[in-house]
Each structure stands twice: as C-alpha cells, then as structure tokens.
C-alpha positions in Angstrom: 25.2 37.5 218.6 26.9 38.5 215.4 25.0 41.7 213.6 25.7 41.4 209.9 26.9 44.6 208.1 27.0 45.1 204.2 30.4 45.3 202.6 28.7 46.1 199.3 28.8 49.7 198.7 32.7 50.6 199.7 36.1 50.1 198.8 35.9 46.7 200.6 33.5 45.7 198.1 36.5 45.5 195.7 39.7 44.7 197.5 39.6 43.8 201.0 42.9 45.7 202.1 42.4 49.2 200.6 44.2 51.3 203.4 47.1 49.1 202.2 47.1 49.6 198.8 46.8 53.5 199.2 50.3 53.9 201.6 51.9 51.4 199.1 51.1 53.9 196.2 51.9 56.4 198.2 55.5 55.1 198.6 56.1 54.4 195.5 55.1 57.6 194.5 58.0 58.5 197.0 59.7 56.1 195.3 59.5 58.0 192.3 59.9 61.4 193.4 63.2 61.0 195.2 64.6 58.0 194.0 67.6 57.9 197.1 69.1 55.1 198.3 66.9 55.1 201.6 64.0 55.0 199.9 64.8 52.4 197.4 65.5 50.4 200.2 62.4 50.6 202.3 60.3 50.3 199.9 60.6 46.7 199.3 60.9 46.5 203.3 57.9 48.4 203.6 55.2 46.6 201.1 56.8 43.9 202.6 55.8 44.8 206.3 52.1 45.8 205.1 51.8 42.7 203.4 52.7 40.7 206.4 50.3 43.0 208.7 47.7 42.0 205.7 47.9 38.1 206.2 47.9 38.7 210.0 44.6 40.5 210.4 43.1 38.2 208.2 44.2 35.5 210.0 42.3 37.2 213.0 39.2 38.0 210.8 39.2 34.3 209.8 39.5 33.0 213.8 36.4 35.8 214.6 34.1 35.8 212.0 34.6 32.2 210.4 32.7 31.0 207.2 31.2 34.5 206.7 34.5 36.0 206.4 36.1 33.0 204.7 32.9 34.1 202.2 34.5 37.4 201.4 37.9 36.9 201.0 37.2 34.1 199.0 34.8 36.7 196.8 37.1 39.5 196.9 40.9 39.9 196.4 43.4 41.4 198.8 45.1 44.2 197.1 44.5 44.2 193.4 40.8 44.5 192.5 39.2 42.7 189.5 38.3 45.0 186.7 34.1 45.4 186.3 33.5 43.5 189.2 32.1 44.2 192.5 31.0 42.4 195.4 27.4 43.0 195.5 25.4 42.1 198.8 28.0 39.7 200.7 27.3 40.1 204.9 29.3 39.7 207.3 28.6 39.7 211.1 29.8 42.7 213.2 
C-alpha cells in the first residue's frame, strides 16, 4: 500500500525538477566563464538531455503513482518556479 509523504516543506514544493535546474545553472555559469566553442556547444545539447531525462521520469512517476502525482505536477511547475507561491500540504504516496 502506497504511504503518503509531504512534498510541502522542500524544493519540490516549488519546482518539481530542482536537481535539474541547479546543473543547468551550473552550466551556464560554465557557459559564462569560458565561453569556448565546446562549451557553447553542449550546452544547448546538455539542457537539452536533462530536459528529455525530465519528461522521462515523469512519465514513470505518472505510470507509478497516478492521480496523486498527476496532482502535483499539475500544482507545481517543472523547472521555473512561480514567484510567492508554494505548494502547501499536497501528498503523495511513497
């Protein structure tokens, strides 16, 4: 049976991908640092990749934790939080 667990007092309260959004700073931060060739290469090819991985887990949330997770993500964005607003006391089952 499905345990529920609070995703109201963490990063995951505002965004739902926050591991994500930190090594995509990161490399752009890269990005700015030492603007070379290479790097403004992969960094498209990069966010691009994390994106991707993104969608893919949350396709595998959706398929394991149904409504409750469709819930969430419906409440909270992927990457880019909304300003002043936080999720409160959504549950989801472990």
């Amino acid at each position: 049976m499905a345990v529920p667990i609070r995703v109201s007092v963490s990063l995951y309260a505002y965004i739902r991908h926050p591991q994500y959004v930190a090594f995509i700073a990161m490399m752009f931060g890269f990005l700015l640092q030492w603007p070379t060739i290479p790097t403004l290469i992969m960094f498209p090819v990069l966010a691009w990749m994390y994106v991707r991985l993104a969608e893919t887990e949350q396709e595998q949330m959706r398929a394991e934790f149904g409504d409750p997770y469709d819930s969430y993500a419906s409440a909270v964005p992927a990457f880019i939080p909304h300003l002043g607003y936080g999720l409160g006391s959504t549950e989801l089952p472990r």
